[in-house]
DRENFISE-337810 format. One record per residue (C-alpha): residue number from 1; residue in three letters; x, z, y negated. Coordinates in nm, 2 decimals. Each point is the difference from the previous one (the first is absolute). Layout:
residues N
+-----+------+--------+--------+--------+
: pos : code :      x :      z :      y :
+-----+------+--------+--------+--------+
: NUM :  ALA :      X :      Z :      Y :
...
+-----+------+--------+--------+--------+
//
This chain:
residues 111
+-----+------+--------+--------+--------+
: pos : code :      x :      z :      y :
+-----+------+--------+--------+--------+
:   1 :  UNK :  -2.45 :   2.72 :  -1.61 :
:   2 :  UNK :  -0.10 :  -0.02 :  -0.36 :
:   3 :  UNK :   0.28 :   0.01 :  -0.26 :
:   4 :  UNK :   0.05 :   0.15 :  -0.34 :
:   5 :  UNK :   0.21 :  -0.09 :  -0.26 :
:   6 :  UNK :   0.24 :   0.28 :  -0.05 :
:   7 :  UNK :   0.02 :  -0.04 :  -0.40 :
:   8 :  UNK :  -0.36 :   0.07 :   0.02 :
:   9 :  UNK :   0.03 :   0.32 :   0.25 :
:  10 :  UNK :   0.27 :   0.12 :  -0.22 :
:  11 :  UNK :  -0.22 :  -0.04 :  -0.34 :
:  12 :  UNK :  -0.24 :   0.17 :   0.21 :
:  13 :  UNK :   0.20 :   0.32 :   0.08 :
:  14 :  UNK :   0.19 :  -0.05 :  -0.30 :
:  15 :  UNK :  -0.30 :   0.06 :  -0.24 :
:  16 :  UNK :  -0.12 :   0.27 :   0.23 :
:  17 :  UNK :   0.31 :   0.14 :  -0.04 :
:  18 :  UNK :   0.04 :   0.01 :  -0.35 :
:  19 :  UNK :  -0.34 :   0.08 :  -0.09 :
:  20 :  UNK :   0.02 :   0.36 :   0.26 :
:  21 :  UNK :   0.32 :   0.09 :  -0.28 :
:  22 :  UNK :  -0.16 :  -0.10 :  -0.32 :
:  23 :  UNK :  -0.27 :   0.22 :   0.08 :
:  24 :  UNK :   0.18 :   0.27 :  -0.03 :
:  25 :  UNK :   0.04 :  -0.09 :  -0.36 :
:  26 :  UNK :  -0.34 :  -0.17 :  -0.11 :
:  27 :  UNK :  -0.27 :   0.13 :   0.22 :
:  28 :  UNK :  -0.22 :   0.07 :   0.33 :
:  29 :  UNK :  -0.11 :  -0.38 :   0.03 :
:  30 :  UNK :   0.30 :  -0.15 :   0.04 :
:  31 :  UNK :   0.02 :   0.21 :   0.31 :
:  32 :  UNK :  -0.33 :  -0.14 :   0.14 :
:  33 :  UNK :   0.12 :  -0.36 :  -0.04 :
:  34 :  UNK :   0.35 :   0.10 :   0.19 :
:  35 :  UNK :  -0.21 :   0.15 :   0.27 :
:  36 :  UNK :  -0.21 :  -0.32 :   0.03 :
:  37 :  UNK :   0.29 :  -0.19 :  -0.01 :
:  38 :  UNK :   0.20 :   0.19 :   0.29 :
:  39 :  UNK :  -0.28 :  -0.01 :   0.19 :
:  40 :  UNK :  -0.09 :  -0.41 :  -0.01 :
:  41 :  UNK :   0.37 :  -0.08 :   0.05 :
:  42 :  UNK :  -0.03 :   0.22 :   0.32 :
:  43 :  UNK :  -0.31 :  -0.20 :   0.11 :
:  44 :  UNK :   0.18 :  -0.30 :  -0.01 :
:  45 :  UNK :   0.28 :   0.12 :   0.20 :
:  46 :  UNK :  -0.26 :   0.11 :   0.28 :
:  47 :  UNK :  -0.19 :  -0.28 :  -0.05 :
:  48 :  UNK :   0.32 :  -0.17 :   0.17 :
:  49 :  UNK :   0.15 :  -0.18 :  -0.27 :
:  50 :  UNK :   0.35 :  -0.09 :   0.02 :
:  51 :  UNK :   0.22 :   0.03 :  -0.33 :
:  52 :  UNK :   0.23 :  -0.31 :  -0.07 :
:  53 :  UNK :   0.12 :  -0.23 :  -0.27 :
:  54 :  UNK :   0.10 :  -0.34 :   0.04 :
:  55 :  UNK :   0.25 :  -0.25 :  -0.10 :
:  56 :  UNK :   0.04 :  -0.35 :  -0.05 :
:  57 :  UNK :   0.27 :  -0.23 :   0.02 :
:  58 :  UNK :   0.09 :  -0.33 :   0.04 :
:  59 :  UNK :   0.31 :  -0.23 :   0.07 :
:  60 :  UNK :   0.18 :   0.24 :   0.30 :
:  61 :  UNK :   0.09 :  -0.09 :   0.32 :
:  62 :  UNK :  -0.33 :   0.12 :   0.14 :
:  63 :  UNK :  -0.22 :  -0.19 :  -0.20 :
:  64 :  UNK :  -0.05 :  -0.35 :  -0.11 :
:  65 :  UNK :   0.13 :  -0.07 :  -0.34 :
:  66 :  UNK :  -0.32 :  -0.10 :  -0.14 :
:  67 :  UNK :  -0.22 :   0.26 :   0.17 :
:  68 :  UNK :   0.01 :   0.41 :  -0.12 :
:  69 :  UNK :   0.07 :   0.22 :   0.29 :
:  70 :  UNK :  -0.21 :   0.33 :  -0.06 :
:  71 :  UNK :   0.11 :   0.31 :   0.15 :
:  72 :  UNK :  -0.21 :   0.34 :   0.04 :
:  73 :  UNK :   0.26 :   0.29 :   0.01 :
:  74 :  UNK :  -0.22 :   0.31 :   0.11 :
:  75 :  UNK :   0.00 :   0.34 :  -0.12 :
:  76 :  UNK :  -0.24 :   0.20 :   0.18 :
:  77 :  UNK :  -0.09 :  -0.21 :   0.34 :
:  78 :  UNK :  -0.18 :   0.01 :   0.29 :
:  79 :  UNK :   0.23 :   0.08 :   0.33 :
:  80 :  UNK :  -0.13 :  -0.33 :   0.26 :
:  81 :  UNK :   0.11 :   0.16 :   0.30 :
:  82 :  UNK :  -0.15 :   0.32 :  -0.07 :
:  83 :  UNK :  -0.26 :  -0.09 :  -0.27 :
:  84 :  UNK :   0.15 :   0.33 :  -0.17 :
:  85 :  UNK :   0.05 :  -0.05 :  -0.41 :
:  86 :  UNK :   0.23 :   0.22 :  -0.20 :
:  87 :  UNK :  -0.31 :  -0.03 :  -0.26 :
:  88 :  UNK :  -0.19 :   0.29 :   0.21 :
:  89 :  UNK :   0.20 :   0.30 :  -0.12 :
:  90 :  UNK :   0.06 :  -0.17 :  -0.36 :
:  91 :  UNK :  -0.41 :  -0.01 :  -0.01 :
:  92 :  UNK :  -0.01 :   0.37 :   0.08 :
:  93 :  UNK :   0.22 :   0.08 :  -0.28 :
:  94 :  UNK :  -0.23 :  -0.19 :  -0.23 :
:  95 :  UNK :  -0.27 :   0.21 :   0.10 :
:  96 :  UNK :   0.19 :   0.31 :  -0.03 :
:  97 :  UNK :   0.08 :  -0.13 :  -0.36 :
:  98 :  UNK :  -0.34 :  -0.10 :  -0.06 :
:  99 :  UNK :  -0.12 :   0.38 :   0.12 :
: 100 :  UNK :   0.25 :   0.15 :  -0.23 :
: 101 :  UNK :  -0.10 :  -0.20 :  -0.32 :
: 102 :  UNK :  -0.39 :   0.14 :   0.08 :
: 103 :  UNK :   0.09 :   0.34 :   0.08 :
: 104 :  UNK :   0.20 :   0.01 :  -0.34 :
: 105 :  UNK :  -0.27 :  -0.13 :  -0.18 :
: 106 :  UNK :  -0.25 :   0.25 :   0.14 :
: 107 :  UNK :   0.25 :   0.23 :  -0.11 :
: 108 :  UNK :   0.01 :  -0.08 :  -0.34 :
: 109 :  UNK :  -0.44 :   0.00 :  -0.03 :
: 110 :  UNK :  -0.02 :   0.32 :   0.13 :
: 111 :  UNK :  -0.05 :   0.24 :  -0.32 :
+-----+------+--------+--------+--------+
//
């Protein structure tokens, strides 16, 4: 399966995040760009893209001294036996989100 780097995901949701409560404060198109944003982060999760970030190191018992080990440690994965992903239901929030943020801003343009 494909992966993603999480510090990417997370600046994903993180913006979308932030940009749903600052529109509170500074306007309706903020909440356009947070509905947009909640809903591409949930069509990468049900596009089957696995979350993970990865480290390297070099010098342990595992790996040669010269040559960096890389490890992937996953945060949203796909389930091999079952082929079920915890990434499903987290999707479906995102597009719950992502409903919310255009319902508020169709809200706030109705006179």
């Amino acid at each position: 399966m494909p992966v993603l780097e999480a510090g990417l995901f997370a600046l994903l949701v993180g913006s979308a995040v932030l940009m749903l409560l600052i529109s509170f404060k500074f306007g309706a198109l903020m909440k356009v760009l947070s509905g947009v944003l909640f809903f591409s982060s949930a069509i990468i999760l049900f596009a089957g893209y696995e979350v993970a970030y990865t480290t390297e190191t070099s010098g342990t018992g595992q790996c040669p001294v010269n040559d960096p080990c890389i490890t992937q440690h996953f945060i949203i994965r796909e389930d091999p036996v079952t082929n079920e992903t915890s990434g499903q239901w987290i999707a479906w929030v995102f597009v719950a989100m992502g409903i919310m943020a255009s319902m508020l801003f169709i809200i706030e343009m109705i006179p």
